[in-house]
C-alpha positions as YAML, in Angstrom:
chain: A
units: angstrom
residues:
- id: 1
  name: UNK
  ca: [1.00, -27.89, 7.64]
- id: 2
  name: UNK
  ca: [2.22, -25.55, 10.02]
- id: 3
  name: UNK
  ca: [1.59, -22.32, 9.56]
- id: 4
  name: UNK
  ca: [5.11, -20.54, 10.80]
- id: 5
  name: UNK
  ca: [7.77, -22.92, 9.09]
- id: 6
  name: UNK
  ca: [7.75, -21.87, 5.50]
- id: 7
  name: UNK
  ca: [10.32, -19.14, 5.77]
- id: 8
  name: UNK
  ca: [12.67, -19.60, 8.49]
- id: 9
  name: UNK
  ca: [13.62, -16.94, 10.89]
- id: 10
  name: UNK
  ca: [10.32, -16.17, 12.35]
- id: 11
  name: UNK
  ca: [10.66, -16.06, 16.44]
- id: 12
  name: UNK
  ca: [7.62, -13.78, 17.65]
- id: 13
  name: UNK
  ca: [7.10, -10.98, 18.46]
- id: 14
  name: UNK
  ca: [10.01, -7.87, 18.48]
- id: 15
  name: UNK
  ca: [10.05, -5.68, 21.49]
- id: 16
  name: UNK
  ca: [12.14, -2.81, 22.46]
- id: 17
  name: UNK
  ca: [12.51, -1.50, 18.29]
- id: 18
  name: UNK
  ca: [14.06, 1.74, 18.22]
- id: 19
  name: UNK
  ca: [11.81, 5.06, 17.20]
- id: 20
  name: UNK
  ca: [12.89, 6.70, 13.91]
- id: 21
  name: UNK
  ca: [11.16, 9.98, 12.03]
- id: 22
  name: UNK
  ca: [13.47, 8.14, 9.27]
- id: 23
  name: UNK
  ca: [12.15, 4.67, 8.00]
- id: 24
  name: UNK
  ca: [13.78, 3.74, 4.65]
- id: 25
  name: UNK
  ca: [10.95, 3.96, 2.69]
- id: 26
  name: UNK
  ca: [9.70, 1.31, 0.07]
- id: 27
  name: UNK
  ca: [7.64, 1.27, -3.14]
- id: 28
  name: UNK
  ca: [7.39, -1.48, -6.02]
- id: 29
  name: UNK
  ca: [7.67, -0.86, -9.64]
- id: 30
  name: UNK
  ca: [7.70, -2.44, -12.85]
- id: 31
  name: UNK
  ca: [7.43, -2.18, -16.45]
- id: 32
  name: UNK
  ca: [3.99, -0.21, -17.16]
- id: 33
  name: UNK
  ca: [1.96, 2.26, -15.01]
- id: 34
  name: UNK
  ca: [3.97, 1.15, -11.99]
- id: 35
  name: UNK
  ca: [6.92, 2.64, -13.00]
- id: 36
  name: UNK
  ca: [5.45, 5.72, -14.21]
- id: 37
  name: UNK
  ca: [3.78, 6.38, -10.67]
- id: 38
  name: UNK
  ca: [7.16, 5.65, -8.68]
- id: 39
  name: UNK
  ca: [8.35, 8.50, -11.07]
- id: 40
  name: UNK
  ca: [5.35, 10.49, -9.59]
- id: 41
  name: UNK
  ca: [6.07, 9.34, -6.02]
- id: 42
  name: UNK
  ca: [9.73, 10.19, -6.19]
- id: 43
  name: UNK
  ca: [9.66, 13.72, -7.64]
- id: 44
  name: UNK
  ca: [6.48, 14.27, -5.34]
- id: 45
  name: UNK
  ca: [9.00, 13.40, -2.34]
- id: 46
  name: UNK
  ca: [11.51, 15.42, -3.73]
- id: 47
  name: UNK
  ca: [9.34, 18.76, -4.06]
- id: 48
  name: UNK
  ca: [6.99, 17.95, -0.81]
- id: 49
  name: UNK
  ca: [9.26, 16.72, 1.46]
- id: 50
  name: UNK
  ca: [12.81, 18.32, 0.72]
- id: 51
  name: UNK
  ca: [14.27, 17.80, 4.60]
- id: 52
  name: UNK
  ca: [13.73, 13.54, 3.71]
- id: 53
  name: UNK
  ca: [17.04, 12.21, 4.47]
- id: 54
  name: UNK
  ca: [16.16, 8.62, 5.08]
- id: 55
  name: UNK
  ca: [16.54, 5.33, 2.00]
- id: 56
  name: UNK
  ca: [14.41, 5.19, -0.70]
- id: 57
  name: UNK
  ca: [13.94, 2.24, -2.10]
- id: 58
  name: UNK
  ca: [12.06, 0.78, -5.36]
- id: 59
  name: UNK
  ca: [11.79, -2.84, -5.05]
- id: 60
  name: UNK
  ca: [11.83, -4.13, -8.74]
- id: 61
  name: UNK
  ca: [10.55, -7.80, -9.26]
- id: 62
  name: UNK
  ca: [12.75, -9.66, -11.73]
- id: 63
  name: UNK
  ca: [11.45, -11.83, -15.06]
- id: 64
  name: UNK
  ca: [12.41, -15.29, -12.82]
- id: 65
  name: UNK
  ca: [10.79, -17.05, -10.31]
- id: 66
  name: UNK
  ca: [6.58, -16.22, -9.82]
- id: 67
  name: UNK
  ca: [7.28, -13.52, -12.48]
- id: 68
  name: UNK
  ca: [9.10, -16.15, -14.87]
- id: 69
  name: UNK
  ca: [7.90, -14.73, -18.43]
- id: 70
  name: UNK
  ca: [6.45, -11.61, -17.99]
- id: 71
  name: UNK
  ca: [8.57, -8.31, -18.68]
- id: 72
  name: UNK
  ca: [9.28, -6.62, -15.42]
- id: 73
  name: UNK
  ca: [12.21, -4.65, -16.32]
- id: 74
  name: UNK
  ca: [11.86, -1.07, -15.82]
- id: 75
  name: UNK
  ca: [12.99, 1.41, -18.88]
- id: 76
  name: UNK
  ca: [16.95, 2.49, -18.54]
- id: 77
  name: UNK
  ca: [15.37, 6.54, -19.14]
- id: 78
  name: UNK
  ca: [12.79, 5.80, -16.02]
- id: 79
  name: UNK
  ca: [15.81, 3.95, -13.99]
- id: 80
  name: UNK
  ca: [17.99, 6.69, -14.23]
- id: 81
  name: UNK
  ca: [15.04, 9.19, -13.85]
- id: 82
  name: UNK
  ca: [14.41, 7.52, -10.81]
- id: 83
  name: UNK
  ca: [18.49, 7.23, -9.12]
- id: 84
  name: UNK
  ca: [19.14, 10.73, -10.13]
- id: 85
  name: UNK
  ca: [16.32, 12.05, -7.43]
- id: 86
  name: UNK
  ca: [18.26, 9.70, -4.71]
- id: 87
  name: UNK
  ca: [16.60, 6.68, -5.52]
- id: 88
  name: UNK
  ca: [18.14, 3.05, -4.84]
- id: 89
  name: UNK
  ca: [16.79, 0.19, -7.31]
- id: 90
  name: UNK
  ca: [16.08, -3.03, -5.46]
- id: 91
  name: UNK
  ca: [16.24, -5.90, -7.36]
- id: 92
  name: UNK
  ca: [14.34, -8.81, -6.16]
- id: 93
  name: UNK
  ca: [12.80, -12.56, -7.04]
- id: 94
  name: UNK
  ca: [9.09, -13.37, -6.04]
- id: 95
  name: UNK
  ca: [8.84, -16.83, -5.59]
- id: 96
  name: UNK
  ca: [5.49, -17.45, -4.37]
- id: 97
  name: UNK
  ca: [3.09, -14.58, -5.36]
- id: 98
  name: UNK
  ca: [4.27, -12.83, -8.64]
- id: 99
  name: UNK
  ca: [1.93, -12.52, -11.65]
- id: 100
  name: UNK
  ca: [-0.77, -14.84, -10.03]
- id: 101
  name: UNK
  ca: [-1.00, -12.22, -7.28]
- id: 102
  name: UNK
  ca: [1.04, -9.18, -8.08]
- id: 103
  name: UNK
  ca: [-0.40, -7.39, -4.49]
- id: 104
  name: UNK
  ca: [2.14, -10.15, -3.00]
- id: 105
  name: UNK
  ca: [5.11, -7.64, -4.42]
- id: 106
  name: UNK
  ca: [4.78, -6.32, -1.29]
- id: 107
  name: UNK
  ca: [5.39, -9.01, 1.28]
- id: 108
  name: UNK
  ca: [8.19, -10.35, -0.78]
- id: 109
  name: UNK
  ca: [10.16, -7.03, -1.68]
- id: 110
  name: UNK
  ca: [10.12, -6.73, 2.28]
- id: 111
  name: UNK
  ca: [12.86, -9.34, 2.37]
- id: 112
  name: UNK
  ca: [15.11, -7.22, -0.39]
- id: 113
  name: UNK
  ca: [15.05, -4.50, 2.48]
- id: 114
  name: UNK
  ca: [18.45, -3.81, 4.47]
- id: 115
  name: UNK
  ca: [17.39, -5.80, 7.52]
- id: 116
  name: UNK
  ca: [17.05, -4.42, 11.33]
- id: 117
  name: UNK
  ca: [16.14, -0.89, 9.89]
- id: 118
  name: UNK
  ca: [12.68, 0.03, 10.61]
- id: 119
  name: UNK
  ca: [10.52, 1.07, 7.01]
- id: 120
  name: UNK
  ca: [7.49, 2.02, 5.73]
- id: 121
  name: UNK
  ca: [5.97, 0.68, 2.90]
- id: 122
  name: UNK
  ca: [3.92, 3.03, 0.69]
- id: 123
  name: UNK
  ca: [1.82, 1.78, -2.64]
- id: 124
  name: UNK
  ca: [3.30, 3.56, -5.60]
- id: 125
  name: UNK
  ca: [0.43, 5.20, -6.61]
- id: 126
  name: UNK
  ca: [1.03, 7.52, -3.35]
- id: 127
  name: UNK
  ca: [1.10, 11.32, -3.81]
- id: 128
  name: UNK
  ca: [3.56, 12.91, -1.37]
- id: 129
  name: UNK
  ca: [1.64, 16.17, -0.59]
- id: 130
  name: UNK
  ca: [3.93, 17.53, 3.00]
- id: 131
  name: UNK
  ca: [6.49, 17.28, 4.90]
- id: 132
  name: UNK
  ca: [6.69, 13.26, 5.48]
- id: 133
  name: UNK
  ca: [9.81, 14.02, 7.59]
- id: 134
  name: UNK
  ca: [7.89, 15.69, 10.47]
- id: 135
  name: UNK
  ca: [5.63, 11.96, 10.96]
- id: 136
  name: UNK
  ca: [7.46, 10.60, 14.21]
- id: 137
  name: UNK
  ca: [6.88, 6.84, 13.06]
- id: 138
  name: UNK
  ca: [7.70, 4.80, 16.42]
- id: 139
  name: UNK
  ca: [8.75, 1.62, 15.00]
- id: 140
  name: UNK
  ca: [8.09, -0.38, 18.41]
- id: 141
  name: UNK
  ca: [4.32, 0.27, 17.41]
- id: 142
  name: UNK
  ca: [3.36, -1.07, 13.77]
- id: 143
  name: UNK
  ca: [0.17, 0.61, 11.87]
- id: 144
  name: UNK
  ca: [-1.53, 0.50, 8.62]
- id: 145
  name: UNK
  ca: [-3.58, 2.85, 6.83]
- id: 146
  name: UNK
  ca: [-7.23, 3.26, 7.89]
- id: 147
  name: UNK
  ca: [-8.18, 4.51, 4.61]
- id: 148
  name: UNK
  ca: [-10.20, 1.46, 3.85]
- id: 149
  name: UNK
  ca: [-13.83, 0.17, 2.92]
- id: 150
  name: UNK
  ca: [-15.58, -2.38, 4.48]
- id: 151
  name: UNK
  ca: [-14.34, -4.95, 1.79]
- id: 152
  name: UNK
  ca: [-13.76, -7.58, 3.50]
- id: 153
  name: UNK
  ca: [-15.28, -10.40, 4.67]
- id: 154
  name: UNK
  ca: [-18.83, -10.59, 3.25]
- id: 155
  name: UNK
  ca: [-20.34, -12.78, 6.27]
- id: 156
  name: UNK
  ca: [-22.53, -15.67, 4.38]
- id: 157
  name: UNK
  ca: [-26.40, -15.45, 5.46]
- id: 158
  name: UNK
  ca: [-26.02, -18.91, 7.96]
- id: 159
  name: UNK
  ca: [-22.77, -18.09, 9.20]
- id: 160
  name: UNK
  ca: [-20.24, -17.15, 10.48]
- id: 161
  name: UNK
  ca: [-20.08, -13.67, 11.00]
- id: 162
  name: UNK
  ca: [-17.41, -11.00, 11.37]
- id: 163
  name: UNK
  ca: [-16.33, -11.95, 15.14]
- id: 164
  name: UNK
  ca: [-16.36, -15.45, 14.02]
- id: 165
  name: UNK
  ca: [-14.19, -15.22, 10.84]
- id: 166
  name: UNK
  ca: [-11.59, -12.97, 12.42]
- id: 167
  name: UNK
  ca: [-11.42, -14.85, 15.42]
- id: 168
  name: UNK
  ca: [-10.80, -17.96, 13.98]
- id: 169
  name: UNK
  ca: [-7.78, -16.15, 12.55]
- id: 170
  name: UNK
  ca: [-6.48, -14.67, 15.35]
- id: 171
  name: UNK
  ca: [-6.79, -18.40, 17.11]
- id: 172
  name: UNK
  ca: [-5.03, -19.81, 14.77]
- id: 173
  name: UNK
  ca: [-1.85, -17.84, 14.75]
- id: 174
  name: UNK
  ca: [-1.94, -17.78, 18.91]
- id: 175
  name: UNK
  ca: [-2.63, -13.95, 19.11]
- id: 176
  name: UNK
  ca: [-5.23, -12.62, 21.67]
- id: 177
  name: UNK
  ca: [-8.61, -11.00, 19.45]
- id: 178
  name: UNK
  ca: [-10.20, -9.47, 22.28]
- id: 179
  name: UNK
  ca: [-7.23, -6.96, 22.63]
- id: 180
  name: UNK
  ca: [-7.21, -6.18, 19.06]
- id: 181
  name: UNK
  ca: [-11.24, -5.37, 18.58]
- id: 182
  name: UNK
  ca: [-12.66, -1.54, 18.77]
- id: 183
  name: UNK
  ca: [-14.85, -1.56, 21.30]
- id: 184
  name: UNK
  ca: [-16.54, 1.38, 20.85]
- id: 185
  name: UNK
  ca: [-17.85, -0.17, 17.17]
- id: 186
  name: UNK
  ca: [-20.82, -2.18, 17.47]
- id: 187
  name: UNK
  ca: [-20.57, -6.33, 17.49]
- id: 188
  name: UNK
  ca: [-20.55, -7.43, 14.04]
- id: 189
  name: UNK
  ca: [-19.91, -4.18, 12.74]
- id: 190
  name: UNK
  ca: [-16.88, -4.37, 9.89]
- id: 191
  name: UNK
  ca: [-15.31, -1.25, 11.78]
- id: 192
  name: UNK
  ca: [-15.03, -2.97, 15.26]
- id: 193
  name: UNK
  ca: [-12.59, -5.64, 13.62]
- id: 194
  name: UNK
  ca: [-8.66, -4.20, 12.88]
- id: 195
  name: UNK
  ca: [-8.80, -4.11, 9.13]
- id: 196
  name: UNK
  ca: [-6.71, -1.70, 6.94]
- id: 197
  name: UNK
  ca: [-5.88, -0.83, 3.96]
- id: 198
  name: UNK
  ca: [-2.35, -1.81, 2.88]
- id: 199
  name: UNK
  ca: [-1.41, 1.30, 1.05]
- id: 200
  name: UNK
  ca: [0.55, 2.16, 3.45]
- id: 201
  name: UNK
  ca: [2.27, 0.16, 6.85]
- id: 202
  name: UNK
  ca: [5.42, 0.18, 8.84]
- id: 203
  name: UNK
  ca: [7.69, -1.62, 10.80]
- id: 204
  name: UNK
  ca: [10.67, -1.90, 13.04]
- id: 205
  name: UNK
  ca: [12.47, -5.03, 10.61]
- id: 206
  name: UNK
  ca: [11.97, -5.67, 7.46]
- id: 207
  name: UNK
  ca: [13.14, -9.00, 7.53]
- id: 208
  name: UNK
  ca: [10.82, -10.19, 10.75]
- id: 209
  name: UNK
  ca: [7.93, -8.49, 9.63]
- id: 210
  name: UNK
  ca: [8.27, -9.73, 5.83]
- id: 211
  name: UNK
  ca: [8.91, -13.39, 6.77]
- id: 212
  name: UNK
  ca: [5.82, -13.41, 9.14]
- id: 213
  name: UNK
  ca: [3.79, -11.82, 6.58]
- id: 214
  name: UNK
  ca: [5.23, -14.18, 3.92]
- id: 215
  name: UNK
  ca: [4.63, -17.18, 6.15]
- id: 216
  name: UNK
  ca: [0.92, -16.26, 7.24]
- id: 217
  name: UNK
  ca: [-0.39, -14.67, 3.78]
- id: 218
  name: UNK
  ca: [0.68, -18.43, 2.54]
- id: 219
  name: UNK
  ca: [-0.81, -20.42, 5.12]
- id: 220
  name: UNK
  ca: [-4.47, -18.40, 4.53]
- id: 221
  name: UNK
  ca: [-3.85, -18.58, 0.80]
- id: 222
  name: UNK
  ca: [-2.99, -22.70, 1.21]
- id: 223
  name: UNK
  ca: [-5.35, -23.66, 3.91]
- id: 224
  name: UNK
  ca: [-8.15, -21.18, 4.70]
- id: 225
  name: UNK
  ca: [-10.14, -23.07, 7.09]
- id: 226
  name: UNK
  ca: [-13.98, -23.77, 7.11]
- id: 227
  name: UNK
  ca: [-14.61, -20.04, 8.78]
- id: 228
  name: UNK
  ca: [-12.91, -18.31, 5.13]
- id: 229
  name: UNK
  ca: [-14.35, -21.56, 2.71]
- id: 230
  name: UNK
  ca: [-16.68, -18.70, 1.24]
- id: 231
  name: UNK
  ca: [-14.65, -15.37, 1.25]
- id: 232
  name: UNK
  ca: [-12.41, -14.13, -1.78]
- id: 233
  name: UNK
  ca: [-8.56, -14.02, -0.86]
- id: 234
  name: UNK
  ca: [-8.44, -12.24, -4.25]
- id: 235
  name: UNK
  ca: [-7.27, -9.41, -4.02]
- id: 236
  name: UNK
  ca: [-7.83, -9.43, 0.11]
- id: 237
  name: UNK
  ca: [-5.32, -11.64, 1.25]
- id: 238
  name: UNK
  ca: [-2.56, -9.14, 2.02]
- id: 239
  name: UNK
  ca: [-5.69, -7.24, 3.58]
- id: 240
  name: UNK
  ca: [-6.56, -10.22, 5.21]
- id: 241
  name: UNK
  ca: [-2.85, -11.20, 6.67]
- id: 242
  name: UNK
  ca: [-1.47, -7.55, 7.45]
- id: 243
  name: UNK
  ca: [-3.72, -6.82, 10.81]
- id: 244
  name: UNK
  ca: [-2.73, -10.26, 12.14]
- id: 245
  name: UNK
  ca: [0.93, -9.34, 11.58]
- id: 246
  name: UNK
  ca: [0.81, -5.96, 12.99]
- id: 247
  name: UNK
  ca: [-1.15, -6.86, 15.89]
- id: 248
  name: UNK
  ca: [1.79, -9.45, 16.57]
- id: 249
  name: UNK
  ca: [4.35, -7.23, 16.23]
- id: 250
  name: UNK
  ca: [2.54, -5.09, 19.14]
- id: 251
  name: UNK
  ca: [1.00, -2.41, 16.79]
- id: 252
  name: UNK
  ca: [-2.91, -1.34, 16.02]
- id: 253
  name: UNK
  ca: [-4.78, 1.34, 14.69]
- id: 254
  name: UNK
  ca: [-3.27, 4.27, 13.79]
- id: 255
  name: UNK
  ca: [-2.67, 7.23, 16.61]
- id: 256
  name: UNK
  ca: [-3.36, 10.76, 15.88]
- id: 257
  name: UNK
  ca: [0.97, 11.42, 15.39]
- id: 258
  name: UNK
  ca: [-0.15, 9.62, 12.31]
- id: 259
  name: UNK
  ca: [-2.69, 11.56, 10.94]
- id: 260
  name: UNK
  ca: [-0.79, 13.13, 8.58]
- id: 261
  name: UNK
  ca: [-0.77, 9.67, 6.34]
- id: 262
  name: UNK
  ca: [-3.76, 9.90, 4.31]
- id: 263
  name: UNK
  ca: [-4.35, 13.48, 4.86]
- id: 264
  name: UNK
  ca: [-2.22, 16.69, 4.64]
- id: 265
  name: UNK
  ca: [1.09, 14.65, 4.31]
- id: 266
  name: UNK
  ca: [0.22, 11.76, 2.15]
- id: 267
  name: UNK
  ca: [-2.48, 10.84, -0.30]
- id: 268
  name: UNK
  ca: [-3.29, 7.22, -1.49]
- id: 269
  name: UNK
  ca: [-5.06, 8.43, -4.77]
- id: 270
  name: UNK
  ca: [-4.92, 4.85, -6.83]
- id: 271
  name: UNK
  ca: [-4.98, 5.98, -9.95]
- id: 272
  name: UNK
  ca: [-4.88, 9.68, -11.77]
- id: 273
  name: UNK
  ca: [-8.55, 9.78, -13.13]
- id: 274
  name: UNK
  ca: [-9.45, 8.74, -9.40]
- id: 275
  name: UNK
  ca: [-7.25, 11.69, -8.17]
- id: 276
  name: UNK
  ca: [-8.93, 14.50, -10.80]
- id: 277
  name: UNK
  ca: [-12.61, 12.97, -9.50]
- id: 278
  name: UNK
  ca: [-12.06, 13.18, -5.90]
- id: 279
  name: UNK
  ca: [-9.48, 14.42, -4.33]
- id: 280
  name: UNK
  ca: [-9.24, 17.86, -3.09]
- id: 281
  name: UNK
  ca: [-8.06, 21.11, -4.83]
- id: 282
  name: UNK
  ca: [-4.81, 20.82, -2.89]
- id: 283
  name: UNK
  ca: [-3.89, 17.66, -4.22]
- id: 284
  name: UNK
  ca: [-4.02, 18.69, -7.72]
- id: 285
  name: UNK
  ca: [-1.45, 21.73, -6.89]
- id: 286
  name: UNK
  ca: [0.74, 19.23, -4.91]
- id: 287
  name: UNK
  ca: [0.59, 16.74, -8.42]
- id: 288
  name: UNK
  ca: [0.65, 19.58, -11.00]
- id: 289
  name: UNK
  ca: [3.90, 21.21, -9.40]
- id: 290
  name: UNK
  ca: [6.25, 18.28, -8.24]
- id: 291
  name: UNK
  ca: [5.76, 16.73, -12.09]
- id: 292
  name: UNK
  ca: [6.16, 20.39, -13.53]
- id: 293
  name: UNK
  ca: [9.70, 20.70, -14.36]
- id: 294
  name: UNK
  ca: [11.07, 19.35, -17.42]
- id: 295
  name: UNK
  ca: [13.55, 16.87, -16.11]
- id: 296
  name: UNK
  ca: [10.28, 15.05, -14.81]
- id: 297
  name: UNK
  ca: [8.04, 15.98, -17.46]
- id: 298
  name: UNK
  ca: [10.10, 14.45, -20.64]
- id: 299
  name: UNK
  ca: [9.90, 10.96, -19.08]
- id: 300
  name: UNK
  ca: [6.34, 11.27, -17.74]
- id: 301
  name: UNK
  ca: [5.05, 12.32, -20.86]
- id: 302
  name: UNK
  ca: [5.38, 8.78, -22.39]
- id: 303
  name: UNK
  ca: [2.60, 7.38, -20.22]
- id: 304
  name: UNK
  ca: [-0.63, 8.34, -21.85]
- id: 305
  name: UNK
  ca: [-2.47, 8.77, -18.64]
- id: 306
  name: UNK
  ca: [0.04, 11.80, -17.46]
- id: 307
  name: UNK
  ca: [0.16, 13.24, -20.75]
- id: 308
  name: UNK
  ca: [-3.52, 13.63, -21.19]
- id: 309
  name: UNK
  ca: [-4.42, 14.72, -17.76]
- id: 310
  name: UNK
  ca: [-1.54, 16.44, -16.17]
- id: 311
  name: UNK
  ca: [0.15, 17.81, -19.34]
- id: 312
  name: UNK
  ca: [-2.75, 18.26, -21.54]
- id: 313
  name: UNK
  ca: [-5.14, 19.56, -18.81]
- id: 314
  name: UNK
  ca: [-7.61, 17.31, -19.15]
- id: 315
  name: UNK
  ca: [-7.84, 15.94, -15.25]
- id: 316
  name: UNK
  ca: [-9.20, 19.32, -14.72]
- id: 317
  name: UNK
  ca: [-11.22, 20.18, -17.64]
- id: 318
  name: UNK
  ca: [-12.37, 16.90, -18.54]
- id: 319
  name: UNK
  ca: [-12.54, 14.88, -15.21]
- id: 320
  name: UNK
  ca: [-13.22, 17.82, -12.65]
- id: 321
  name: UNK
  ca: [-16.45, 18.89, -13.42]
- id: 322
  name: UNK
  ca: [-17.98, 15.51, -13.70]
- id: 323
  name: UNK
  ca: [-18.12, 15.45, -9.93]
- id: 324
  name: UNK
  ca: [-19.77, 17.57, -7.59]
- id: 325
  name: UNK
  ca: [-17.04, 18.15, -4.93]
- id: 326
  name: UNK
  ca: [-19.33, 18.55, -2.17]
- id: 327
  name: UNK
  ca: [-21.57, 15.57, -2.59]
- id: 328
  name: UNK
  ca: [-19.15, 12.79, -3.70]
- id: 329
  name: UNK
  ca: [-20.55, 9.06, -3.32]
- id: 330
  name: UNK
  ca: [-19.31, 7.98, -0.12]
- id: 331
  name: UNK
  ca: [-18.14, 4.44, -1.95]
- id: 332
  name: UNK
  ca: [-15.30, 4.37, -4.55]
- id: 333
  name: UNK
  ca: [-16.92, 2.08, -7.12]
- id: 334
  name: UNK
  ca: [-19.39, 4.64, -8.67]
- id: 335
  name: UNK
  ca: [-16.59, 7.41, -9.05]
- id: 336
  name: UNK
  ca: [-15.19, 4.55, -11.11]
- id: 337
  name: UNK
  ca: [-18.29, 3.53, -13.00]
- id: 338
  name: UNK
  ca: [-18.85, 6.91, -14.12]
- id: 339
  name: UNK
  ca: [-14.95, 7.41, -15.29]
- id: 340
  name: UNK
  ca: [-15.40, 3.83, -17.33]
- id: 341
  name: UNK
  ca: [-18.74, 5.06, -18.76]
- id: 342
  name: UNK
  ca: [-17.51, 8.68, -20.18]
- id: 343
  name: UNK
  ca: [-14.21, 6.66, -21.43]
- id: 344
  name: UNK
  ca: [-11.79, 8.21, -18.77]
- id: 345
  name: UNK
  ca: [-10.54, 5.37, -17.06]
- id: 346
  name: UNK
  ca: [-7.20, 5.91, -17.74]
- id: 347
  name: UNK
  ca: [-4.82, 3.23, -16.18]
...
């Protein structure tokens, strides 16, 4: 099966995209925590970043297609919540990830996007902390967030290795690997291999960039190959796909204009006991006030999560001084172990 004729529309490579401090921004929700954090995101926007002029978009999957019996719907209060701080609602159909493989909400929500308008896709469970207008995103030159783990792949013991597994990827899809690898990373060292996380990534067209994501993240899913016939797709494979896509699209590792993502701009906190555990004093404030007022606050409350740790103040008197700040474990799995264990795993 070929791997570029699933979703039509998919020529190569852009050049020339223009550069925008602007993207139209895009998050997912649905019924549950997701909608709860887009609340979170949006009035976080709102209070960090008041000088944001550019779309804001929350792409909501409807009960149909991949999603077909499940409820999706987000509440009317947390709709309007959401429209009345500038908010557009972006209704679309998932037709070949959904509930199987809800990280695929991302490459199809993509193609709900007004198209030929560069964006930049942020998880929901993103804290806006700064002024997100001041990030000069140049469109022309796609990135991802570098706030990632070594998660993937797990080389077997007999091969192949890292070089091998990713190469066979890159070969497949026609893109050149050398160009792509860190060099200044050991061989068969994770890090040396473009890998993000896919918290956060932009583009310069939604509509490109989703159908080539679409098309590849398939083609791995359908047909991984001998070189992936022992490494988990699940939940990699958007993981897996986005570097290849980027790297076609003429775009790498993140410059230092982007620093700002995943430090004093943005933070990627996953969930809100993670966020009391480990994230720095600053963060809290940035939370604590953007969800202070009471127009945020008598929707938020309804999610148990918020209402114990935010409202009730027991992310910092609970959460907080389980963890010495100074000497946190370096990987995020214990932080979680310990939250499970002392019944704080909130979600």
């Amino acid at each position: 099966m070929s791997s570029k004729t699933i979703i039509s529309g998919d020529s190569g490579p852009r050049k020339g995209a223009p550069i925008t401090s602007q993207p139209n921004l895009l998050i997912v929700a649905q019924a549950g925590r997701l909608e709860y954090q887009a609340l979170i995101f949006m009035a976080s926007l709102r209070h960090a970043a008041p000088d944001w002029t550019g779309g804001v978009f929350v792409a909501e999957p409807q009960p149909e297609g991949a999603w077909s019996g499940h409820d999706t719907a987000i509440t009317a209060e947390t709709r309007q919540a959401l429209q009345d701080m500038g908010a557009t609602l972006l209704p679309f159909t998932a037709q070949h990830f959904g509930a199987a493989y809800p990280y695929g909400n991302k490459i199809e929500a993509l193609l709900a996007l007004p198209p030929r308008e560069p964006f930049l896709f942020l998880d929901t469970d993103t804290l806006i902390r700064g002024p997100l207008d001041r990030i000069a995103f140049d469109a022309a030159r796609p990135s991802a967030s570098m706030r990632r783990e070594g998660t993937w792949p797990i080389p077997p013991l007999y091969g192949p290795g890292f070089g091998g597994i990713w190469k066979s990827l890159y070969d497949r899809f026609g893109l050149d690997f050398e160009s792509s690898l860190d060099t200044t990373q050991p061989d068969e060292h994770w890090e040396r291999y473009l890998y993000f996380n896919a918290g956060w990534f932009f583009g310069p067209d939604p509509a490109e960039f989703g159908r080539r994501f679409l098309n590849w993240a398939i083609a791995i899913r359908d047909q991984p190959g001998d070189e992936l016939a022992c490494q988990s797709l699940d939940p990699w494979l958007d993981q897996v796909t986005l570097p290849l896509v980027i790297h076609s699209f003429g775009g790498g590792r993140p410059g230092p204009e982007l620093a700002g993502l995943d430090g004093d701009i943005t933070c990627h906190y996953r969930n809100l006991p993670l966020l009391y555990a480990r994230e720095e004093d600053a963060v809290l404030d940035a939370l604590e006030s953007a969800v202070a007022p009471n127009r945020i606050k008598k929707y938020l409350r309804a999610w148990e999560p918020a209402k114990k740790l935010i409202y009730q103040g027991k992310g910092r008197d609970k959460i907080r001084p389980m963890f010495d700040q100074t000497n946190l474990p370096t990987k995020e799995q214990p932080i979680r172990n310990r939250l499970k264990h002392k019944g704080w795993w909130l979600v």
